[in-house]
C-alpha positions as CSV (number, residue, x, y, z in Angstrom):
1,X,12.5,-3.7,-27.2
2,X,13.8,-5.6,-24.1
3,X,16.8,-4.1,-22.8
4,X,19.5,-7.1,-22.6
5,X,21.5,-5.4,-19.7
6,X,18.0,-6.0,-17.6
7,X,17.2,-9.2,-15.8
8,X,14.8,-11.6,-17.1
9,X,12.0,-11.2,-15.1
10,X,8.8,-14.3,-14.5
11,X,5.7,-13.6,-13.1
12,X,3.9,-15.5,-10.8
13,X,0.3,-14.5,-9.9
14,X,-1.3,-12.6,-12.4
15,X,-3.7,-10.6,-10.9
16,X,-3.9,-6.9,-10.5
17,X,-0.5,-5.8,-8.9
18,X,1.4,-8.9,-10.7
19,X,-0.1,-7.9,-13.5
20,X,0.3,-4.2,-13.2
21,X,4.0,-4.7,-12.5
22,X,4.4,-6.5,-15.9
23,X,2.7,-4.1,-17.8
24,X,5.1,-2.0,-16.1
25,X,8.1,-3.6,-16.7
26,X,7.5,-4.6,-20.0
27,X,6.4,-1.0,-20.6
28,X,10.1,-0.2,-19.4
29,X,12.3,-2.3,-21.4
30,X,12.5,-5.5,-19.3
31,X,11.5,-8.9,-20.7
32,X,9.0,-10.9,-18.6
33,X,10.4,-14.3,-19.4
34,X,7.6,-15.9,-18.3
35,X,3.9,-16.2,-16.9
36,X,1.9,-18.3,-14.1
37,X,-1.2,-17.9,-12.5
38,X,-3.9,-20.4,-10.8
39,X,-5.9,-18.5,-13.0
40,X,-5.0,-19.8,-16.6
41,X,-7.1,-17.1,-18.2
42,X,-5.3,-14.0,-16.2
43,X,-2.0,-15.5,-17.4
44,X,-2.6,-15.8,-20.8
45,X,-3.9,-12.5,-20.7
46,X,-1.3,-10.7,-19.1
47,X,1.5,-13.5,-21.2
48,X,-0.3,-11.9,-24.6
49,X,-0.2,-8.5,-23.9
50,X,3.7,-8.6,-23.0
51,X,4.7,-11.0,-25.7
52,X,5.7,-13.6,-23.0
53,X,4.9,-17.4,-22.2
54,X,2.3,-19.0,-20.2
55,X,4.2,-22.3,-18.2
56,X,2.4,-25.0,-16.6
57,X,3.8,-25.1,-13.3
58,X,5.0,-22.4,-11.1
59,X,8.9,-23.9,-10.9
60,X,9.4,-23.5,-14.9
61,X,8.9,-19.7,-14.3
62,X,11.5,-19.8,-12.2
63,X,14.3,-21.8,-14.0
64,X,13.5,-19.7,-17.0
65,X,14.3,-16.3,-15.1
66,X,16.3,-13.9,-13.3
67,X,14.1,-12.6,-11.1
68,X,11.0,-14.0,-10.3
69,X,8.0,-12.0,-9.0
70,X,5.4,-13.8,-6.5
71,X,2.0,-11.8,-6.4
72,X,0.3,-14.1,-4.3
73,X,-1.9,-13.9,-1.5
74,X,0.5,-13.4,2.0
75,X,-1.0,-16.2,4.0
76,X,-0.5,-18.6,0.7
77,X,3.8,-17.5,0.3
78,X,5.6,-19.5,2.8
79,X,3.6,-23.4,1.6
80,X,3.7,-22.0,-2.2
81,X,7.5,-21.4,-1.4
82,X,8.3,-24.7,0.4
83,X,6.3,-26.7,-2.0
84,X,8.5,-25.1,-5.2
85,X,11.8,-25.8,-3.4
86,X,11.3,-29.5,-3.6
87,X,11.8,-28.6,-7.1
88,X,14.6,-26.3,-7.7
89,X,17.5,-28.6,-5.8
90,X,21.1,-26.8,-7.3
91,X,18.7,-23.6,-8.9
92,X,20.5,-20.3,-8.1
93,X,17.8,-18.1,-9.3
94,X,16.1,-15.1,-7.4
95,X,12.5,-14.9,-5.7
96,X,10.8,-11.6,-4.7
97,X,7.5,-12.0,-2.7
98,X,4.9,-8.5,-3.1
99,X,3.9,-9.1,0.5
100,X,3.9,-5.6,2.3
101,X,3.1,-6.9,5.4
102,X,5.3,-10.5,5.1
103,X,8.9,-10.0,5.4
104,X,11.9,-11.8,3.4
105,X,12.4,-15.0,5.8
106,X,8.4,-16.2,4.2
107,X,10.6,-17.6,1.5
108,X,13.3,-19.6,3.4
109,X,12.9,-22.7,1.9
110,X,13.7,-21.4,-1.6
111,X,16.8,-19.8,0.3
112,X,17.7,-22.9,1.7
113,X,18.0,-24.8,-1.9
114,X,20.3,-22.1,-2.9
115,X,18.0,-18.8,-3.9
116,X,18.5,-15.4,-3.7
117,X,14.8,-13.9,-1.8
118,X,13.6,-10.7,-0.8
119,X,10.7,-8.8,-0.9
120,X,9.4,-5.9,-3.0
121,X,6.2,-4.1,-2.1
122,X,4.7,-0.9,-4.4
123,X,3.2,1.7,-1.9
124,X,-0.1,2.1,-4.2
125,X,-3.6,0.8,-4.5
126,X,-4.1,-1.0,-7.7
127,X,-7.8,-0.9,-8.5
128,X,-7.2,-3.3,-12.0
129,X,-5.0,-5.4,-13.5
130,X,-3.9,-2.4,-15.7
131,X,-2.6,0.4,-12.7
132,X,-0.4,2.3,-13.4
133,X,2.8,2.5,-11.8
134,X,2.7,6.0,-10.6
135,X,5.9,8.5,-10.9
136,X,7.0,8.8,-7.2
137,X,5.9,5.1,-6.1
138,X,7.8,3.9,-2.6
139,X,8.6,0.5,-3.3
140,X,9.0,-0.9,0.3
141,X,12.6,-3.2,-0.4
142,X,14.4,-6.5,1.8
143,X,17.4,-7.9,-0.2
144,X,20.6,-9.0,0.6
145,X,23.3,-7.9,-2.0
146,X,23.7,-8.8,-5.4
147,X,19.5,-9.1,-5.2
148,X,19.5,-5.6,-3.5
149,X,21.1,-3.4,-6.2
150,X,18.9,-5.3,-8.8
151,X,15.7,-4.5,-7.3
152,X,17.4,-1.0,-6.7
153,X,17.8,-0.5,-10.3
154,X,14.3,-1.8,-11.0
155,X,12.8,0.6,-8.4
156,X,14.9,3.4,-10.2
157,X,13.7,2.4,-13.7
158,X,10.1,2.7,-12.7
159,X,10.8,6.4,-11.7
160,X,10.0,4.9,-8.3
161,X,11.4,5.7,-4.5
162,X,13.4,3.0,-2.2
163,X,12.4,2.5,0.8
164,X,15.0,0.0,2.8
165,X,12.2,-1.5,5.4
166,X,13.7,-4.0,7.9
167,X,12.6,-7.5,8.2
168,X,11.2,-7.0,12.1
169,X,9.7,-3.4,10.5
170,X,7.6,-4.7,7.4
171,X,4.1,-5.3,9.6
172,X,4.5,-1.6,11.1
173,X,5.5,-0.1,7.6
174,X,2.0,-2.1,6.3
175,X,-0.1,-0.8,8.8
176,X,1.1,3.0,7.9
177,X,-0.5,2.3,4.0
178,X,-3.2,0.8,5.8
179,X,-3.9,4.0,7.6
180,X,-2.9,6.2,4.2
181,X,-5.3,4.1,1.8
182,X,-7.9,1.3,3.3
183,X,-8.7,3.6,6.6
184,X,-9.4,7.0,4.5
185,X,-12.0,5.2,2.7
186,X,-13.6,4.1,6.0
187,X,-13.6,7.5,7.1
188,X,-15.2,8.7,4.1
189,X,-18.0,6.5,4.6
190,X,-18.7,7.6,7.9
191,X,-18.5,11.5,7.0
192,X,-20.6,10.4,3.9
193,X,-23.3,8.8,6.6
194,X,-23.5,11.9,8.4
195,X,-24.7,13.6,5.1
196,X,-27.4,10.6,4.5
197,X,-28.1,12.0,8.1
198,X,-28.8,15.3,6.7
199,X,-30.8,14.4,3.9
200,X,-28.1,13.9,1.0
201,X,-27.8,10.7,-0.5
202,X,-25.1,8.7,-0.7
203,X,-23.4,9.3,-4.4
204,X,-24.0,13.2,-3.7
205,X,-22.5,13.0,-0.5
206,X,-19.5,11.5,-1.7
207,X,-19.1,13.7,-4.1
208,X,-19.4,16.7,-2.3
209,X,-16.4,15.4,0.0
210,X,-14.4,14.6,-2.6
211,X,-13.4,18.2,-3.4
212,X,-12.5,18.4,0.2
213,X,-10.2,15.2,0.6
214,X,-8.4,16.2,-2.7
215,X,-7.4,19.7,-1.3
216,X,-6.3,18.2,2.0
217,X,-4.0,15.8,-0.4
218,X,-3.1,18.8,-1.9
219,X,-2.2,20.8,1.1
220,X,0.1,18.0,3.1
221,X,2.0,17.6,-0.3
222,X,2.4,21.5,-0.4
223,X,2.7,22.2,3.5
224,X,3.5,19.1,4.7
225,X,2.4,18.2,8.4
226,X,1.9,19.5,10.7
227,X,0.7,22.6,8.6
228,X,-1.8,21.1,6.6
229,X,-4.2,20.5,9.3
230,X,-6.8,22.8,9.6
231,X,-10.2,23.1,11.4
232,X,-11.8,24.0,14.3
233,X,-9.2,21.7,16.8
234,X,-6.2,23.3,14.9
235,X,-8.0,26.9,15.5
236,X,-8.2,26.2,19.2
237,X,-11.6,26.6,18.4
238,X,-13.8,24.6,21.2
239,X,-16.9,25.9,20.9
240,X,-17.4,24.2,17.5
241,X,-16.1,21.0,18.6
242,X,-18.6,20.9,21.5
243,X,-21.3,21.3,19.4
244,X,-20.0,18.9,17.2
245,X,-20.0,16.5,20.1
246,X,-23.2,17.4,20.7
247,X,-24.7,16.9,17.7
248,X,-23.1,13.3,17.5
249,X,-24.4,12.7,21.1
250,X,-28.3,13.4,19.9
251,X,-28.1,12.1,16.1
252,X,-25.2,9.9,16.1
253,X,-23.6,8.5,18.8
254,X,-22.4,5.5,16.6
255,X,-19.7,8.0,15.6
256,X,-19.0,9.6,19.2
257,X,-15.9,6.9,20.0
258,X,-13.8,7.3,16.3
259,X,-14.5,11.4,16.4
260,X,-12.9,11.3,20.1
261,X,-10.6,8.9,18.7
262,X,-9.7,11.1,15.9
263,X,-10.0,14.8,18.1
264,X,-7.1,13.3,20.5
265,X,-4.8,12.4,17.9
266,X,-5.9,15.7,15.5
267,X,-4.8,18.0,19.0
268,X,-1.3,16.7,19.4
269,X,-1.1,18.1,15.9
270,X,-2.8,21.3,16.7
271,X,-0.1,21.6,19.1
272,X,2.7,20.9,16.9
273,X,0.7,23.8,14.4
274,X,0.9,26.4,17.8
275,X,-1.8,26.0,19.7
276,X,-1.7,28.6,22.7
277,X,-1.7,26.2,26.5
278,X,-5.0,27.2,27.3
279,X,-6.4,26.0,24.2
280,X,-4.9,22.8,24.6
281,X,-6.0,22.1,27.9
282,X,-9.7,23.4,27.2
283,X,-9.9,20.9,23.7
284,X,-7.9,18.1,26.0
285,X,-10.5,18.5,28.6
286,X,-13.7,18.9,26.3
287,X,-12.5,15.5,24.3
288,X,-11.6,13.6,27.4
289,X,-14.7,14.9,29.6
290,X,-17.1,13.9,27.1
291,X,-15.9,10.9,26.1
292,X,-18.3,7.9,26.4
């Protein structure tokens, strides 16, 4: 059952983290008061599943809730936001972009008929339109009070953590889950090369790294950093990063520049972890020496 005490809350964009966060929401006791997508199929998908309506145009979602949620695309939020406020003269709703990246002021013509805006961005990866909203989520939040302490109360809810992110910090704070999520994978894939390089194929590769990554996750969440790290850098160990360099020089050297890349930033851990001065400067002078 909807819990009356909670904002009505419309979606608008129903693919995998709009949807996701309706499930969610539904899941905890808020009614989604209404459904839009491009997509007509998504939205009645998502609308049936939550016992909700699917509207015809993105402004009835709007008059018909509290809170309105835009999962749209970031480029597409500021002309999807101007084109609504020529329709919402005298409205004194609220709008809440998912943009991590986009900051509050994307949605200043909705502001300037008379909305409340902000911005609300769950620190997760959402592989379907079903993710889970996992326990311990950072919700990334940009509100101006009464919207703040709603979204507050919505983060809490969803057994979530607030993050307060700055308008002129929102780009920097994206580029840090860029580096958590989207750049892990890369690296995987080249580690998972350098198998293929040694014979293994691809699927067995991966999943012979796999063990690996998960205890390193493991570890920082346990440890924390700099303690996590281990290896040969954080050993102070250079004779196994030279012939790591060598071996990349003869069989790989498409991965020479992102392993230097990588060592540099690894050592200034390795320092943090204890490294003794003469280790530092003999791994600082083998990764800088070498570097092509």
């Amino acid at each position: 059952m909807a819990d009356e005490q909670r904002p009505r809350v419309g979606i608008i964009g129903a693919g995998r983290v709009g949807s996701s966060l309706g499930y969610a929401l539904h899941t905890h006791g808020y009614k989604i008061a209404a459904v839009w997508s491009r997509n007509s199929d998504h939205a009645h998908e998502l609308a049936t599943d939550i016992h909700a309506p699917v509207v015809t145009t993105p402004p009835n979602v709007l008059v018909l809730a509290d809170v309105t949620l835009l999962a749209l695309a970031d480029d597409t939020i500021r002309p999807f936001a101007a084109d609504m406020a020529t329709h919402l003269l005298g409205h004194h709703g609220a709008v809440v972009h998912l943009s991590g990246a986009q900051d509050a002021a994307v949605l200043a013509p909705l502001a300037a008929v008379g909305m409340q805006t902000g911005a609300l961005h769950p620190l997760q990866t959402f592989a379907h339109k079903r993710a889970p909203i996992l326990s311990g989520t950072a919700f990334a939040v940009e509100a101006d009070e009464p919207l703040h302490t709603i979204l507050r109360t919505l983060v809490t809810d969803l057994d979530g953590i607030l993050l307060d992110i700055p308008s002129a910090s929102r780009a920097l704070y994206h580029a840090a889950g860029a580096f958590t999520a989207n750049y892990t994978v890369a690296l995987m894939a080249q580690a998972v090369a350098l198998l293929e390089q040694c014979g293994i194929s691809k699927e067995t590769g991966l999943q012979a790294l796999l063990p690996l990554l998960r205890g390193t996750v493991d570890s920082l969440n346990e440890t924390g950093l700099p303690n996590a790290l281990t290896g040969p850098i954080a050993r102070g160990d250079s004779g196994t990063v030279q012939r790591h360099l060598t071996a990349l020089t003869t069989h790989a050297p498409q991965h020479l520049a992102l392993y230097h890349l990588l060592g540099e930033a690894t050592l200034q851990l390795a320092v943090e972890r204890g490294l003794t001065e003469q280790q530092q400067q003999d791994l600082a002078q083998l990764l800088n020496t070498t570097k092509m």
